[in-house]
N, C-alpha and C positions, 0 to 999 in steps of 0.2 A: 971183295964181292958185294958191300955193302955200299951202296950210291945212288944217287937221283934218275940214274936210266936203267938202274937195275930192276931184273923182272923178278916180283913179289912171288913168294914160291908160301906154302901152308909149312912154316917152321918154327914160328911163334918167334919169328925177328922182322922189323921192320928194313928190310931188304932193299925198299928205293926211296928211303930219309923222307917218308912222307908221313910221319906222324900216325901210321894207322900199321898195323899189325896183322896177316893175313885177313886182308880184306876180299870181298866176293871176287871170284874171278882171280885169284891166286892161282899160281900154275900150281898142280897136284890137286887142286880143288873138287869134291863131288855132289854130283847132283840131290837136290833136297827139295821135295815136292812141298808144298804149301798143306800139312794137316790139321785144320781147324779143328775140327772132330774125334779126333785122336785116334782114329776108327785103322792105322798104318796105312792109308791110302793118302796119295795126296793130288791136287789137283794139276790134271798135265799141263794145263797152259800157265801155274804160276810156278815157277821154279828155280832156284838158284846153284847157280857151284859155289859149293862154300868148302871153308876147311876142314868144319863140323857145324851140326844141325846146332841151329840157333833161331829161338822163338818158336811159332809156327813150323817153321822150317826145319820138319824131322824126318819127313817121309823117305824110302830111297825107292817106294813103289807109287808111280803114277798108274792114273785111270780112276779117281773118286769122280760121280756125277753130282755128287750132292756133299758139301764138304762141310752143311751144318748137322748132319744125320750120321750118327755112329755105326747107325745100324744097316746104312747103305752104301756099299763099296763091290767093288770089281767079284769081292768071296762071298758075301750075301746073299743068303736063299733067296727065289723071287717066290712072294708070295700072292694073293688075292688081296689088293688094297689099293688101287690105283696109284700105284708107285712104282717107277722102274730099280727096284732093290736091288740088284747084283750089275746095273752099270751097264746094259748091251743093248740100249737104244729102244728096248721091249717092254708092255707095260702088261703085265699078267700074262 
C-alpha cells in the first residue's frame, strides 16, 4: 500500500515515498481556517485541509472580517464604534 502513486491519506505514514508525511490535501484531511487572532474564527478565503491544525491554521469555523481583532468575529456584539464587530457587512 506503500508507494510513489499512492494517495497520501492523514495516518502519520508516508504513503506515496515522498519524504513528507500527511501533507495538505491528504485524503481524510479537514478544513482549517487561517486564525490569526485567536478569537476561533478563521478567515474564509484562507484555508487549508490539513490532517490537524497547524500554525495559524486552527480554526474549523470560517467568517472572521477582521482576523487581527480578537474582539471581532461572526459572535461579537456590534457595538457603537465604527467597526463592523460581529462580521455581517453592517457598521452600527
Amino acid at each position: 500500500a506503500i508507494h510513489p502513486n499512492a494517495t497520501e491519506s492523514c495516518n502519520a505514514v508516508d504513503d506515496d515515498c515522498d519524504n513528507s508525511v500527511d501533507e495538505p490535501g491528504s485524503e481524510g484531511c479537514q478544513l482549517y481556517y487561517k486564525d490569526s487572532d485567536g478569537d476561533g474564527y478563521g478567515l474564509t478565503a484562507d484555508v487549508r485541509c490539513l490532517c490537524a491544525s497547524s500554525g495559524f491554521y486552527t480554526s474549523s469555523l470560517p467568517g472572521d472580517c477582521n482576523d487581527t481583532a480578537y474582539s471581532v468575529n461572526p459572535a461579537a456584539t456590534e457595538w457603537c464604534n465604527t467597526v463592523d464587530d460581529d462580521c455581517d457587512s453592517l457598521t452600527d
